[in-house]
C-alpha positions in Angstrom: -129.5 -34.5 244.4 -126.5 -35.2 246.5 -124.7 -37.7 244.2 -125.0 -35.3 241.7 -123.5 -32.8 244.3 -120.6 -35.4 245.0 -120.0 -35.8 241.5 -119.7 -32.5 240.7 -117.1 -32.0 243.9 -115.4 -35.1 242.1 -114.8 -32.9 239.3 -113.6 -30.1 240.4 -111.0 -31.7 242.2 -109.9 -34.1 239.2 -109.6 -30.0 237.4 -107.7 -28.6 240.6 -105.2 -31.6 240.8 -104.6 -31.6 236.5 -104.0 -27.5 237.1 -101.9 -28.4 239.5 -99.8 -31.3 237.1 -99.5 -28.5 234.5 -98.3 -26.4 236.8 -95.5 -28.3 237.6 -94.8 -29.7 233.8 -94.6 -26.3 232.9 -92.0 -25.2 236.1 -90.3 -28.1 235.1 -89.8 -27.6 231.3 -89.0 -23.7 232.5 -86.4 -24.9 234.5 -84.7 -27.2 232.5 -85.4 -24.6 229.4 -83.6 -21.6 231.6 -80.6 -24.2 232.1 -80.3 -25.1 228.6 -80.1 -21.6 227.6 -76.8 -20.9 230.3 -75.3 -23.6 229.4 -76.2 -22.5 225.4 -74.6 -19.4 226.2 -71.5 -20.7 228.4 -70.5 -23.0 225.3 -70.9 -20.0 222.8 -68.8 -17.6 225.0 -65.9 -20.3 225.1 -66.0 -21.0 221.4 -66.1 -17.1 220.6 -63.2 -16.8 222.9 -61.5 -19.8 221.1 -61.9 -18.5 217.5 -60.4 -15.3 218.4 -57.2 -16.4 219.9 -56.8 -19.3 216.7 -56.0 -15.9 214.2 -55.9 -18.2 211.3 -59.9 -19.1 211.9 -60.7 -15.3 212.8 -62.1 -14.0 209.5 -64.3 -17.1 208.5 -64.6 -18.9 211.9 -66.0 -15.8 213.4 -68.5 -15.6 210.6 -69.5 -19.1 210.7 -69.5 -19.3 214.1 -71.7 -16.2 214.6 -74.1 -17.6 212.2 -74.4 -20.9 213.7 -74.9 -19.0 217.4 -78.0 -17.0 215.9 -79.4 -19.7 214.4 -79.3 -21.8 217.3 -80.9 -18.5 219.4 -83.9 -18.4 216.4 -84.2 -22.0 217.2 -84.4 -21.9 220.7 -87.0 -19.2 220.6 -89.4 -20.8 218.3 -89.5 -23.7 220.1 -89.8 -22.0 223.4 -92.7 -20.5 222.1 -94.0 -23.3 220.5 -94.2 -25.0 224.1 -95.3 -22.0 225.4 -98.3 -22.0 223.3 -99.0 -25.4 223.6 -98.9 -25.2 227.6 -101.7 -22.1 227.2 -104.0 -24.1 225.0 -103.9 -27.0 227.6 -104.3 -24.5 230.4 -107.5 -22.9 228.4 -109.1 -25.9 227.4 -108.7 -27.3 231.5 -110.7 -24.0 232.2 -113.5 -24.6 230.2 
């Protein structure tokens, strides 16, 4: 009766310290995702800013540039909540 007590206690810890490890994967990957996005944003800004003083590349560049800027935003968002589901169906399957 009491091993199976110890090995029950054994458990729970091994589930508190893998909550834990996802915890911190997932800060981390926050983090480092939140960062990736300013400096996302930071290099769009400077290349907006650079298209619209170069008034040759104005018309077109601006189009092209816009393009490229929203589908890098689509792309950054799926994959954020591709992560973000994976991270929930580790979380739910460490519950059960």
């Amino acid at each position: 009766m009491e091993e199976k007590k110890q090995m029950e206690e054994k458990k729970m810890m091994g589930q508190e310290m893998l909550n834990e490890v996802i915890k911190y994967v997932k800060a981390t990957y926050e983090t480092m995702t939140d960062n990736l996005i300013k400096v996302q944003e930071q290099g769009e800004k400077i290349l907006k800013e650079s298209v619209q003083k170069t008034k040759d590349l104005q018309v077109d560049g601006e189009k092209v540039l816009n393009e490229f800027i929203e589908n890098a935003k689509k792309g950054r968002t799926e994959f954020k909540k591709m992560m973000d589901d994976g991270f929930k169906k580790v979380e739910d399957m460490i519950k059960k």
